[in-house]
NUKETOR-625653 format. One line per field, with one value per atom (N, C-alpha, C, O, CB): residue in one letter; atom name; x, y, z. Coordinates in nm, 4 decimals. Glycine has a CB too. Example, Ala and Ser with C-alpha at 12.3 -4.5 7.8 and 13.67 -1.06 7.14 Angstrom:
2
fikol [A; A; A; A; A; S; S; S; S; S]
logu [N; CA; C; O; CB; N; CA; C; O; CB]
x [1.3190; 1.2300; 1.3200; 1.4236; 1.1308; 1.2850; 1.3670; 1.2900; 1.3409; 1.4084]
y [-0.5690; -0.4500; -0.3300; -0.3319; -0.4473; -0.2250; -0.1060; 0.0030; 0.1138; -0.0598]
z [0.7800; 0.7800; 0.7800; 0.8465; 0.9046; 0.7080; 0.7140; 0.7870; 0.8039; 0.5725]
END
This chain:
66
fikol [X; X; X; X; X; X; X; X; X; X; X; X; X; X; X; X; X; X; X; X; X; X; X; X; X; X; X; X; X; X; X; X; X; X; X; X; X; X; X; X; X; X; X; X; X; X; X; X; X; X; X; X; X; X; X; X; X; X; X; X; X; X; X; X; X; X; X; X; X; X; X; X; X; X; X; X; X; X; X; X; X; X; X; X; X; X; X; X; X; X; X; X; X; X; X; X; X; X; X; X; X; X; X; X; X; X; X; X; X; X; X; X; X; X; X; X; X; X; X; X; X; X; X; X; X; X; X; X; X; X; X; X; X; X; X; X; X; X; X; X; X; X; X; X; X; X; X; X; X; X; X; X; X; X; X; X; X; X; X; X; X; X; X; X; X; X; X; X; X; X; X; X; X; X; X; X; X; X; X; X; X; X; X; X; X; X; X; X; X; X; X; X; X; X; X; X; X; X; X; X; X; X; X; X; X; X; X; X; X; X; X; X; X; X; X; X; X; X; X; X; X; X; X; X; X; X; X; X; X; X; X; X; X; X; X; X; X; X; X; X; X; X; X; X; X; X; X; X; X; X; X; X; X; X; X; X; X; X; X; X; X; X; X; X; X; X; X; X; X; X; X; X; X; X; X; X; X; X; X; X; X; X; X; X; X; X; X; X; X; X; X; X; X; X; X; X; X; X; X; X; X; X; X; X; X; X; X; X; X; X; X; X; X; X; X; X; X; X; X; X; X; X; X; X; X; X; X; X; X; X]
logu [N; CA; C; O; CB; N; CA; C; O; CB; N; CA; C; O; CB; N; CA; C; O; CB; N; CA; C; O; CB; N; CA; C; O; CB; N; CA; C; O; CB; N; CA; C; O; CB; N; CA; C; O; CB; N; CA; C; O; CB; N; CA; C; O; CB; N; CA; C; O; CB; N; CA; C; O; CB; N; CA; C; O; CB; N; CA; C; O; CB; N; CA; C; O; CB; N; CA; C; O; CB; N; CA; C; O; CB; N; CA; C; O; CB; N; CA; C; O; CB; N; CA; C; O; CB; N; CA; C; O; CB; N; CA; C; O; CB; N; CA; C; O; CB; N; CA; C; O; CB; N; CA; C; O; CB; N; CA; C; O; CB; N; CA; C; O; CB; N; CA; C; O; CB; N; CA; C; O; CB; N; CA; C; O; CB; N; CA; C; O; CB; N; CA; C; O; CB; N; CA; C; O; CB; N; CA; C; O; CB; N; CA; C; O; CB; N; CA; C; O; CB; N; CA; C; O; CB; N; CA; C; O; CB; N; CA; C; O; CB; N; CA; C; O; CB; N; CA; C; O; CB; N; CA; C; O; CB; N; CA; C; O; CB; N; CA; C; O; CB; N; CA; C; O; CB; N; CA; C; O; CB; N; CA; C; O; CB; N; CA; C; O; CB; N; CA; C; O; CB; N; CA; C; O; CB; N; CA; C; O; CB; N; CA; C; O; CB; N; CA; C; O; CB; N; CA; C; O; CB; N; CA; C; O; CB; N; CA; C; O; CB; N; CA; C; O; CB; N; CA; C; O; CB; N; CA; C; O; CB; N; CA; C; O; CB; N; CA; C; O; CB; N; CA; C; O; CB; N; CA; C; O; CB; N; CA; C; O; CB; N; CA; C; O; CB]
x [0.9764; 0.8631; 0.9125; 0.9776; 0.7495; 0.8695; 0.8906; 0.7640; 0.6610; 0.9449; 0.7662; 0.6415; 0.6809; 0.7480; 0.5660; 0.6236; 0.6896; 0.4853; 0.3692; 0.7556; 0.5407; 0.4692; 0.4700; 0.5759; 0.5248; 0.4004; 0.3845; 0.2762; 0.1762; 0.3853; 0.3050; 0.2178; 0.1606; 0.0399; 0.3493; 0.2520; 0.1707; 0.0571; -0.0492; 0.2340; 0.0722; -0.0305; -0.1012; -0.1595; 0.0292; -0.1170; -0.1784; -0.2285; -0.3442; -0.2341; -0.0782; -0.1057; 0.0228; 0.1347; -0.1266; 0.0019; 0.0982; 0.0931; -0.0071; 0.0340; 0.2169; 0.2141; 0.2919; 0.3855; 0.3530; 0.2288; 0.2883; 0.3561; 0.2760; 0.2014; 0.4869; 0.5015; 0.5742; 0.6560; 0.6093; 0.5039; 0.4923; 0.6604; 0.7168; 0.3260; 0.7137; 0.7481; 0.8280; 0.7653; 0.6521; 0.9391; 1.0347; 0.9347; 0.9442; 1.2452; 0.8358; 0.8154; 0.6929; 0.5778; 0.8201; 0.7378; 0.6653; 0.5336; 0.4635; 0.6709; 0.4746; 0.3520; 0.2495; 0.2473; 0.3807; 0.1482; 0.1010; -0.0056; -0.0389; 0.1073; -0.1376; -0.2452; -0.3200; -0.2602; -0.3176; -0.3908; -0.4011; -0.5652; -0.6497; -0.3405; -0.5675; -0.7479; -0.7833; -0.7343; -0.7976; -0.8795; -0.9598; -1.0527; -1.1340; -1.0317; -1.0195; -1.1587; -1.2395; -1.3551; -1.0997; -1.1766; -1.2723; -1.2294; -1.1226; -1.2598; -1.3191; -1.2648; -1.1612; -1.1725; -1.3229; -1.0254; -0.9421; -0.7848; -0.6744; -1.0183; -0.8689; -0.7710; -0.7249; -0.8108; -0.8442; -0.6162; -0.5616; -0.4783; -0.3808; -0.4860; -0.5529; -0.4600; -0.3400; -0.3953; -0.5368; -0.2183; -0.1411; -0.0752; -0.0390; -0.0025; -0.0903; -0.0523; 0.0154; 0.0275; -0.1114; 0.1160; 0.2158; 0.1293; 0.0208; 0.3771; 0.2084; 0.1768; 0.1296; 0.0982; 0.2876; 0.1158; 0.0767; -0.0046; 0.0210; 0.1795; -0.1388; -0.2018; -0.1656; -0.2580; -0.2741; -0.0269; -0.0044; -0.0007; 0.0445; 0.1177; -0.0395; -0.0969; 0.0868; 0.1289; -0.2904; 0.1576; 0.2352; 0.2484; 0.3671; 0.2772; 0.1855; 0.1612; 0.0191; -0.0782; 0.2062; -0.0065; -0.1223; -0.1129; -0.0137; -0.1852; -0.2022; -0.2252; -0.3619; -0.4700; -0.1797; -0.3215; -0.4065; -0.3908; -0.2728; -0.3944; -0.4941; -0.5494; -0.6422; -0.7389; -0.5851; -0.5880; -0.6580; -0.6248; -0.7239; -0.8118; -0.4893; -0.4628; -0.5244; -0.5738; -0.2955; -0.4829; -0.5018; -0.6643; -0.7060; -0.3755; -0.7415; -0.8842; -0.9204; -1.0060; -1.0199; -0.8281; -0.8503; -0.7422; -0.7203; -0.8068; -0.6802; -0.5847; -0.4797; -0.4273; -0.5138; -0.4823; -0.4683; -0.3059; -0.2074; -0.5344; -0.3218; -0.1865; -0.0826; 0.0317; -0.2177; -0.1250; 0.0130; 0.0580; 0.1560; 0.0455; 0.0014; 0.0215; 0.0991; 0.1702; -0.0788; 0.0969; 0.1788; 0.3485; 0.4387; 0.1092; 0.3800; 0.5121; 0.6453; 0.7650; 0.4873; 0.5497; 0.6494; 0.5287; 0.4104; 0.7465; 0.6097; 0.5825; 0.6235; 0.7400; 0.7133; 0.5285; 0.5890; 0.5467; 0.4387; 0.4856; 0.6817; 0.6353; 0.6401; 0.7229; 0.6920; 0.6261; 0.5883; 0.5720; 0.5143; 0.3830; 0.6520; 0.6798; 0.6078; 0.6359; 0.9078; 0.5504; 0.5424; 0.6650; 0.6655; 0.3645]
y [0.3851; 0.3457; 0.3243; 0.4098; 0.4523; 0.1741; 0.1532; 0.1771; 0.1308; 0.0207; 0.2744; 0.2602; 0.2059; 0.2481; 0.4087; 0.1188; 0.0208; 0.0333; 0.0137; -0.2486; 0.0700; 0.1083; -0.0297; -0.0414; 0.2476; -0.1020; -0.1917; -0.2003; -0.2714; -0.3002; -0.1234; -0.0740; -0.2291; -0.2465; 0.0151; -0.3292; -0.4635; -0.4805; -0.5070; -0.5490; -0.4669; -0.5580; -0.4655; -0.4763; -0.6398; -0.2939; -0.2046; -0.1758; -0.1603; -0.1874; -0.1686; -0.1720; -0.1127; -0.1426; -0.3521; -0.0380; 0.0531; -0.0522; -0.1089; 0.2376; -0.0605; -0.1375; 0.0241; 0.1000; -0.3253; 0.0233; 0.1022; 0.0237; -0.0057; 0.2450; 0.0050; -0.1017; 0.0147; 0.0998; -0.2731; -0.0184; 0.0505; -0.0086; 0.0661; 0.0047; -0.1212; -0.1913; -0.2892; -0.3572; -0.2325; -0.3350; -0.4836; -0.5729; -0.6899; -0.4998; -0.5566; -0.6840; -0.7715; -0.7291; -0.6818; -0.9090; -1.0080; -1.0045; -0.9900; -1.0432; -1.0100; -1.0095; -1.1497; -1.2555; -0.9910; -1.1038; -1.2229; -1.2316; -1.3500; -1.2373; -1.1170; -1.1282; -1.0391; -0.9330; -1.1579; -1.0200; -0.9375; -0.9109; -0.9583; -0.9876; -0.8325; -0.7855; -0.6954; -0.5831; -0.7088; -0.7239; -0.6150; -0.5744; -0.6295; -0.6646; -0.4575; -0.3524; -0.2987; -0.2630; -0.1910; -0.2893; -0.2361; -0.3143; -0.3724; -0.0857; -0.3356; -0.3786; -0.3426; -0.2230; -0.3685; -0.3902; -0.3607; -0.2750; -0.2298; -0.3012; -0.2933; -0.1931; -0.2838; -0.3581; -0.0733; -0.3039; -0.4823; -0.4162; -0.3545; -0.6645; -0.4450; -0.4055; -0.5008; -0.6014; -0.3364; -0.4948; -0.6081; -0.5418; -0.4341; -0.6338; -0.6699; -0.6919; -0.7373; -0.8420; -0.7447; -0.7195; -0.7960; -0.8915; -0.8665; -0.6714; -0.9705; -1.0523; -0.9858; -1.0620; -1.1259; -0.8290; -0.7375; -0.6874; -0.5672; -0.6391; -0.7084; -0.6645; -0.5136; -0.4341; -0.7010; -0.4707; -0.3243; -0.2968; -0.3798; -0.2731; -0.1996; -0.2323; -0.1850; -0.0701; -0.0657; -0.2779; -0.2584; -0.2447; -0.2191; -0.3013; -0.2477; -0.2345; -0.1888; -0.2296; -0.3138; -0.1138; -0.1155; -0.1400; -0.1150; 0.0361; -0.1758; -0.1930; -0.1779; -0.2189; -0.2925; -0.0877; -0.0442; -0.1251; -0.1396; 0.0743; -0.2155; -0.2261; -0.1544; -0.0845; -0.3023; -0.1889; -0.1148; 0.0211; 0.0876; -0.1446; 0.0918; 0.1975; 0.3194; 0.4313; 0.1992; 0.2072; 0.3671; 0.3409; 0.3661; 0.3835; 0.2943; 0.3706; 0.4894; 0.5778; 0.2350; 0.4557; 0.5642; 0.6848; 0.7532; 0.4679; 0.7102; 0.7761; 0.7980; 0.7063; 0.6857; 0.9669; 0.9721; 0.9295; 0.9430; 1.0451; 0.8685; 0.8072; 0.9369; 0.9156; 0.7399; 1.0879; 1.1213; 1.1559; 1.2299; 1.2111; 1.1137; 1.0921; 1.0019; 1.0232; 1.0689; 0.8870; 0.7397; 0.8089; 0.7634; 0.5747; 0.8900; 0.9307; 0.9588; 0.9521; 1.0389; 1.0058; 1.0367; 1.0741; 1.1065; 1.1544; 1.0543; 1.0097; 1.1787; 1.2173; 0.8437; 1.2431; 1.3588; 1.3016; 1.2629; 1.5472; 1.3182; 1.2608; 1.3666; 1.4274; 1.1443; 1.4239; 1.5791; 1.5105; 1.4243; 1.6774; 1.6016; 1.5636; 1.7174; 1.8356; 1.5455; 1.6825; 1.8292; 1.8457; 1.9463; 1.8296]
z [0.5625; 0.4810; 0.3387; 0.2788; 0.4862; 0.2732; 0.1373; 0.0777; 0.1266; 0.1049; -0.0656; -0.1563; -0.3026; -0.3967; -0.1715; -0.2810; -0.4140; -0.5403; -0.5045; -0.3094; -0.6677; -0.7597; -0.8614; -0.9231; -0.8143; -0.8796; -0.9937; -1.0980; -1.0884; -0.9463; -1.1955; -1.3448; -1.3979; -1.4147; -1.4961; -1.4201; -1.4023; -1.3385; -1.3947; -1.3460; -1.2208; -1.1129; -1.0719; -0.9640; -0.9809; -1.1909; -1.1061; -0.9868; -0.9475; -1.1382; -0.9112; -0.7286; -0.6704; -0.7121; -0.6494; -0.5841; -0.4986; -0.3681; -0.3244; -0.4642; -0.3241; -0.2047; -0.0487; -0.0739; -0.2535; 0.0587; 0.0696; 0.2418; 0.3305; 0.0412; 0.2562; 0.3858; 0.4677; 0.4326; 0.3600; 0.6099; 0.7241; 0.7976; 0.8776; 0.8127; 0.7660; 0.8669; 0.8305; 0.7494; 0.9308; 0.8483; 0.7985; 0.8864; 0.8491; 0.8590; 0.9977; 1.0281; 0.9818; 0.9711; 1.1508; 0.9541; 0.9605; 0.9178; 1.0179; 1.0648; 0.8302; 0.7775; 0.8141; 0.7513; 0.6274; 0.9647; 1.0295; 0.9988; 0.9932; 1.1544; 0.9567; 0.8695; 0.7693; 0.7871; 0.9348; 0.6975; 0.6122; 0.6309; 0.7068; 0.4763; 0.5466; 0.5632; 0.4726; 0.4840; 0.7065; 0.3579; 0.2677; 0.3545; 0.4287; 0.1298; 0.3261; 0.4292; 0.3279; 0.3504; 0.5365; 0.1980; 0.0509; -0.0231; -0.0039; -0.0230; -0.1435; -0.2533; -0.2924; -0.3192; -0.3319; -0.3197; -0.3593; -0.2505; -0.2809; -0.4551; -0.1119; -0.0005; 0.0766; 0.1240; 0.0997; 0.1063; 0.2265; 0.2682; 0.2252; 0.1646; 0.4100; 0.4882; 0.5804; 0.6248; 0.5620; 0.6120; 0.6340; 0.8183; 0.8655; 0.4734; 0.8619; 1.0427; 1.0720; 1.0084; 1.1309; 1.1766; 1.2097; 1.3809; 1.4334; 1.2301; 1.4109; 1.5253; 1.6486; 1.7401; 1.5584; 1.6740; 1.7854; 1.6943; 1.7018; 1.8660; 1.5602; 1.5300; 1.4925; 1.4754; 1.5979; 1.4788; 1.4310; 1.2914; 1.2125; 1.4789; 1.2596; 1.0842; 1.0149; 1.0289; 1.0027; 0.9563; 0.8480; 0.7266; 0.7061; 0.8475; 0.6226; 0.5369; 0.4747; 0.5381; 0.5174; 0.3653; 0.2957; 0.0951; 0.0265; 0.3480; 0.0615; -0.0503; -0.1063; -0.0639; -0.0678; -0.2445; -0.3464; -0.4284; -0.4603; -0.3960; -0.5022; -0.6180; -0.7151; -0.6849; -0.6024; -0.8601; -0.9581; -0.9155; -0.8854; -0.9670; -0.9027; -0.8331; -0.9459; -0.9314; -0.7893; -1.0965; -1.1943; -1.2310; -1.3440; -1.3843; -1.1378; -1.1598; -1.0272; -1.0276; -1.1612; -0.9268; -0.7766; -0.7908; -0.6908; -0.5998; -0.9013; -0.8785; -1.0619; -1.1251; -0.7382; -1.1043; -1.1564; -1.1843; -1.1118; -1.1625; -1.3299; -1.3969; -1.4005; -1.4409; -1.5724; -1.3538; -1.3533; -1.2419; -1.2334; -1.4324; -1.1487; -1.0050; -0.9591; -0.8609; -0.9475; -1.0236; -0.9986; -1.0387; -0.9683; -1.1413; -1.1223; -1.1630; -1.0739; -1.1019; -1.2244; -0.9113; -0.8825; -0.7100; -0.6999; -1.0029; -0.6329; -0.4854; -0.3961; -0.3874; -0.4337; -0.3501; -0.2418; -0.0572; -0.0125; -0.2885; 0.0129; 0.1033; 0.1923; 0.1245; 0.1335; 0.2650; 0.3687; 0.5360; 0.6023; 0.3072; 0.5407; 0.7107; 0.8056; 0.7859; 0.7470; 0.8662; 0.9609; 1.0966; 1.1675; 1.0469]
END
């Protein structure tokens, strides 16, 4: 999993998957979700991340495995 952070385009991209990006879909304002060709969800994206989520949160990523 890549989580790529862009303070520009205030948007966290978070990709599930190297494959192929075949369609996309806002389910909320601002939430898109991205599919590969078997409809399996690869990717997601936040917009306007620093109104859902505090700016000192964006600093730094914990990822937790069980």
């Amino acid at each position: 999993m890549k989580v790529t952070i862009d303070p520009d385009a205030d948007a966290v991209y978070m990709r599930l998957s190297d494959t192929r990006i075949h369609d996309s879909e806002e389910v909320k304002p601002g939430v898109i979700l991205d599919y590969d060709d078997q409809n399996n969800l690869i990717g997601i994206e936040l917009l306007r991340v620093s109104e859902r989520v505090p700016q000192a949160s964006l600093k730094s990523v914990l990822i937790e495995s069980a």
